[in-house]
N, C-alpha and C positions, 0 to 999 in steps of 0.2 A: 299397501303392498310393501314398501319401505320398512313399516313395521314389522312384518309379520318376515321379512329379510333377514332384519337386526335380529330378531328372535330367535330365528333357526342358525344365525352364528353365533347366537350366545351359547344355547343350547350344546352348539357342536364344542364348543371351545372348555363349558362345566364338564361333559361326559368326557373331556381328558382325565381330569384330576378326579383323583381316587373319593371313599367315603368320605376318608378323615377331613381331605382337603374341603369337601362340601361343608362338614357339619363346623368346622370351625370358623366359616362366615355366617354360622346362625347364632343368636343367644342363647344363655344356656336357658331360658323357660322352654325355647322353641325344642330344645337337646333333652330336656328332661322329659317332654309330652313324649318324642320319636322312642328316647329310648325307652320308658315306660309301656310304651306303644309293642316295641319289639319284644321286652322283657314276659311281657303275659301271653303273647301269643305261641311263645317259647313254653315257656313256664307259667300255666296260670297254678300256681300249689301257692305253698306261705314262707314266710321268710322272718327269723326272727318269733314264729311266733304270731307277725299280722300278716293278713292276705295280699295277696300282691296287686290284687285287682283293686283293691281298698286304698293301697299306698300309691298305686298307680296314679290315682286322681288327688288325694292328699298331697304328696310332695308338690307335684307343679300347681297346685292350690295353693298351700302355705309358701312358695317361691316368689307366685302373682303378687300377693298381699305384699310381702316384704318389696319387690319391683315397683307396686304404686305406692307404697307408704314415702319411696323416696322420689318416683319421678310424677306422684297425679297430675301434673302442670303440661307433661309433656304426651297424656291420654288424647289419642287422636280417634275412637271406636267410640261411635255415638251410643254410649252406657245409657244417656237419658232418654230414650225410648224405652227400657227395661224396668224403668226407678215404677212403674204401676207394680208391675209382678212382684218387684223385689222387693215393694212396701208390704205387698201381701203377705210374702211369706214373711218377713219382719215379724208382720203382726198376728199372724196364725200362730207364729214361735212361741210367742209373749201368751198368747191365751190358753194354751197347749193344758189339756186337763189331764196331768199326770196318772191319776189316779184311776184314770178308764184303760193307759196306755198297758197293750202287754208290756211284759219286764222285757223282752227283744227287742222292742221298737226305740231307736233315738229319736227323735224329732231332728233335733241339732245337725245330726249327721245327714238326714233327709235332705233338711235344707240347706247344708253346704254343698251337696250334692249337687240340687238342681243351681249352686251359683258359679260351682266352679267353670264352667266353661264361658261365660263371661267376665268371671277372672281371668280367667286366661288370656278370653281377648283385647281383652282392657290394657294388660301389661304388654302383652305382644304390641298391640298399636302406640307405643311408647319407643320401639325401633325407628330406626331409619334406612331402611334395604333397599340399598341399588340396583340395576337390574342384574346382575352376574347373582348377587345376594339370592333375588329371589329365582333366580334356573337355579341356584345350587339347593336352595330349598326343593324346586319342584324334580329334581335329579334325586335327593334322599327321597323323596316322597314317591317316587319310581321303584327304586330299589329295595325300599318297604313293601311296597304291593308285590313284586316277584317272591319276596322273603314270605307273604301271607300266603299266597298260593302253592309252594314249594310246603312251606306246616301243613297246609290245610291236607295237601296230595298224601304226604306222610302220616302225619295223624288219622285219618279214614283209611290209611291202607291202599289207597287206590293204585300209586307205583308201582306197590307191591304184587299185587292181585288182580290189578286192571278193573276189580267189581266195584260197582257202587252201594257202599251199605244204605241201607234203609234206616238209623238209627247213628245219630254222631255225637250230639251233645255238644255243638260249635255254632250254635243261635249268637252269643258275644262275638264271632269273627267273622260270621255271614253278615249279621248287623255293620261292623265296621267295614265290609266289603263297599257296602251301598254309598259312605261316603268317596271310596277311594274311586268307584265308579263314577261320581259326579263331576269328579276332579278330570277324571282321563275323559269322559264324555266330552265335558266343554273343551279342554285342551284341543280336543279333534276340531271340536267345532270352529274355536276360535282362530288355530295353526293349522288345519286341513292337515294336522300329521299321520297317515295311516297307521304307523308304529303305535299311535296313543288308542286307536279304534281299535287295534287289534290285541292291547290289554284291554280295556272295557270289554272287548267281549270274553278274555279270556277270565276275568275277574267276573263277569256277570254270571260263569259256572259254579263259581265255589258255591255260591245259596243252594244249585241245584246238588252238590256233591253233599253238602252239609246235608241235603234235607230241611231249610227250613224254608216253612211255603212262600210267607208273608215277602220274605226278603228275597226270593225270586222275584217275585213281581217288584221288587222296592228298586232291586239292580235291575233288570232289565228294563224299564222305564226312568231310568236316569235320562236316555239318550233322547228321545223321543219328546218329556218333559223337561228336559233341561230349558232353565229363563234365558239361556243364551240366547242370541242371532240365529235363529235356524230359519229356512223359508219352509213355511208347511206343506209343500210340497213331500219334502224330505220327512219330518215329522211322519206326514199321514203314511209313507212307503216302510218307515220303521215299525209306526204301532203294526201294520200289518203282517210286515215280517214275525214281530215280534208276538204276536197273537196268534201267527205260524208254530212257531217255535215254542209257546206256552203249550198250545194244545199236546205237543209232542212229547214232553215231557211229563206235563199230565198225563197220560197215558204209558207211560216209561213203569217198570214193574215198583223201583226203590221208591217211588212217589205213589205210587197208588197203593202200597203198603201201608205208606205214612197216613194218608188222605183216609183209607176207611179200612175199621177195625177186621171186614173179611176178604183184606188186599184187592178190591179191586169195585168199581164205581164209575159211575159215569160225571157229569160235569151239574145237569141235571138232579143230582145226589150229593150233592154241596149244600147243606141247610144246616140249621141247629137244632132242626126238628128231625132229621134224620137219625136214628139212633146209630144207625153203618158210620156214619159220619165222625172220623175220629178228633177230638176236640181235645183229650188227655185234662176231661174234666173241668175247663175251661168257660164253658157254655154255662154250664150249672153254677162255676163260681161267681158269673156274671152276671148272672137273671139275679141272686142274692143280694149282691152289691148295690145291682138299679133300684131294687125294690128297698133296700135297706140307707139308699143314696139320699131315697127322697121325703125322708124325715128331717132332713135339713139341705135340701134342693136346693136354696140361693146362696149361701155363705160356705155351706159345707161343716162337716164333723171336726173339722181340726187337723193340723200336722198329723201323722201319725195315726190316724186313728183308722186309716184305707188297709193300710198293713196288719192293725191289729184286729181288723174284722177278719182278714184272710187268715191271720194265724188264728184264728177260734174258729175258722170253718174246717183248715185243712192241719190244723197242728203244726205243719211244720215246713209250709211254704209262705213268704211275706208279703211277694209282689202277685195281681193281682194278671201278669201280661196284657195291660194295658192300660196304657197311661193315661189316655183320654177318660178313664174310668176313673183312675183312681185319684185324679187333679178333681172330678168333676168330687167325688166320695170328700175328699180332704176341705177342697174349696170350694166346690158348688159352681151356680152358674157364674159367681160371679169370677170367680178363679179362671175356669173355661174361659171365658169372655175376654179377660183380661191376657190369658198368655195367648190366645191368637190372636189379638191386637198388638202383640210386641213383633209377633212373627211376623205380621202383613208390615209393620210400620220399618223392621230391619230391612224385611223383603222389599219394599220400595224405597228405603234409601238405599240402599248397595245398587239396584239397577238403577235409580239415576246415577248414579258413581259411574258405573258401569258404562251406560250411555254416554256418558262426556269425556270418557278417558280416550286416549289414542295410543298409548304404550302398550303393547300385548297383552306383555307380564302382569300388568296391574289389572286389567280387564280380565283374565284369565283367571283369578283370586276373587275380582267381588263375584264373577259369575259363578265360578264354583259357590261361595260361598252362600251366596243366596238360594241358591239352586239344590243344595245340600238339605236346604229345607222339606223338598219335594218328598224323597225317602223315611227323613226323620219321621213327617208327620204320618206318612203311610204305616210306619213301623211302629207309630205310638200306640194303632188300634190291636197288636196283638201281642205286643212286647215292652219290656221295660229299658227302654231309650235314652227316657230324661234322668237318671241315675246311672246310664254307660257312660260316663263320662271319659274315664281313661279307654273305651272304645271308637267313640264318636268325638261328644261333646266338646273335648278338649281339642282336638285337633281342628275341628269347624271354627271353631271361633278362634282359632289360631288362626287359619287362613283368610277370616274375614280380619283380623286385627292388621294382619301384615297387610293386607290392601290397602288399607288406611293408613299405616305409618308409612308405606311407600308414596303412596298418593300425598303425603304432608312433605315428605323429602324432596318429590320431583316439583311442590311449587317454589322450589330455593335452587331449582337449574332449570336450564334453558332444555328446550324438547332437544336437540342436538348434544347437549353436553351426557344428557340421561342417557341417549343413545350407546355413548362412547363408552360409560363407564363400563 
């Protein structure tokens, strides 16, 4: 209780001071994810010439690199859970058969892709944030979320029109919804603060405004599966609610346009054997891919080679919407195997982190952070996730970095001094 006290005076004392005063208690990695974060959802077009979504994840990539070149000594984010995957990709890079790859396909760029957000957290976990540090963090990360909902309302027209379109083309900010959802989820959970439960639900909209299915269900199950402290009680009252509130929407005209090609279907009418059933040719890409997967089922076809089967099927689409597919295509079983064994191994060290902590703030960061997993991996079966880096990625392992360079800080003060700062 004590905790969760100090908490709520911290909070009230960061929402004095304006953005600027927040963002200059963060680092500038942590400044370049936010604002990169801000800059595409604003403007996702090009700049210069390169895409913004591209530089998005590049800059605070090459920023990590240069931040641990100088501080690795002082990496506090358990990197050596990841070193199985990251030797994978290493060595898929190094074998990479050029000569099969379309002329589109980088390999190179793939796999910085899938590293940059443990870059990220690497260098972030190299800070040392006190608690003001991190409310001022979770204050900008507040303020981002109303700035996504305020685009999203705009962009779809919805202020304007009051309608909901059927068609938006915001699958990248519905996706980055689901992390911002895990963050306010646990925040509730772990501060009982209503103001946080009532952006969670108000952010758990945007998927249904965007129209994207997947990430409906990814946001609104934040709350329910969140790894935090919940008693199932609660839990089991939410999925209900929330399996309330699914059906309603399923039934909602803008969703049942999207759901089947002659606007309208029952629950029942959900298959991929359903020809009604609108899939925007995704089904067919997939049956291709399984079938073409498992001519090298254990090791996989190579970096790159998931992309160039898709651009030879579809000319002129690369990802394949979904990543559990395309890791399996690339890497095989053994790939699969390998990155959800990094997942489960991060996911149970951040909750014993989690579990031993007594500082809010810090508890607050490893549970988001682990907990962020939940959506990810939901979102991997029909979306390309593991290369939204500048939507997700980045920002996840930011939040799991800073739990851990906090948690290194607080064992150099006393529980009382931490309190104070």
């Amino acid at each position: 209780m004590r905790f969760t006290k100090q908490f709520r005076a911290n909070a009230i004392t960061v929402a004095k001071d304006d953005l600027l005063a927040d963002l200059k208690r963060l680092p500038v990695i942590i400044q370049l994810v936010l604002l990169f974060m801000i800059v595409i959802f604003v403007w996702n077009s090009s700049f210069l010439g390169y895409n913004l979504t591209g530089l998005a994840w590049v800059i605070p990539f090459a920023f990590s690199l240069l931040v641990l070149a100088r501080n690795m000594s002082r990496v506090t984010f358990p990197f050596f859970l990841w070193l199985p995957w990251v030797l994978l990709l290493f060595i898929s890079l190094l074998l990479v058969d050029w000569a099969q790859l379309d002329p589109r396909v980088i390999p190179l760029q793939r796999t910085l892709q899938l590293l940059s957000p443990l870059a990220v957290g690497m260098a972030v976990s190299t800070w040392r944030p006190n608690a003001v540090d991190l409310q001022a963090f979770l204050a900008t990360c507040r303020r981002l979320a109303y700035l996504l909902l305020l685009i999203v309302l705009l962009k779809t027209g919805v202020l304007l029109t009051g309608v909901l379109p059927s068609v938006t083309g915001m699958a990248a900010e519905a996706i980055a919804v689901t992390l911002f959802c895990s963050l306010f989820a646990t925040s509730h959970i772990i501060t009982r603060s209503k103001n946080d439960l009532i952006l969670w639900a108000l952010l758990s909209c945007i998927p249904i405004i965007a129209v994207t299915r997947t990430a409906i269900a990814a946001a609104m199950l934040t709350f329910p599966l969140s790894l935090a402290p919940l008693p199932l009680s609660r839990r089991i009252v939410a999925l209900a609610l929330i399996a309330l509130a699914g059906v309603a929407v399923f039934n909602s005209e803008h969703v049942q346009k999207k759901m089947f090609y002659s606007g309208g279907g029952t629950l029942e009418d959900i298959s991929s054997s359903n020809e009604d059933f609108a899939t925007s040719g995704r089904t067919f890409m997939w049956e291709k891919m399984r079938a073409a997967a498992k001519d090298e089922e254990w090791t996989g076809h190579g970096t790159g080679m998931g992309e160039t089967f898709v651009y030879r099927l579809t000319r002129n689409i690369a990802y394949p919407h979904n990543d559990w597919l395309l890791t399996f295509f690339d890497y095989g079983y053994l790939g699969v195997a390998l990155y959800i064994l990094c997942l489960i191994l991060t996911i149970r060290h951040g909750f014993f982190k989690a579990r031993q902590e007594s500082a809010p703030e810090i508890r607050l960061l490893f549970y988001t952070g682990i907990s962020a997993f939940v959506p990810f991996t939901i979102m991997m079966f029909t979306d390309n996730i593991m290369v939204y880096a500048s939507y997700f990625g980045n920002l996840h392992f930011t939040i799991l970095g800073m739990a851990y360079g906090a948690l290194c800080e607080k064992k150099y003060l006393s529980s009382s001094s931490y309190e104070r700062t």
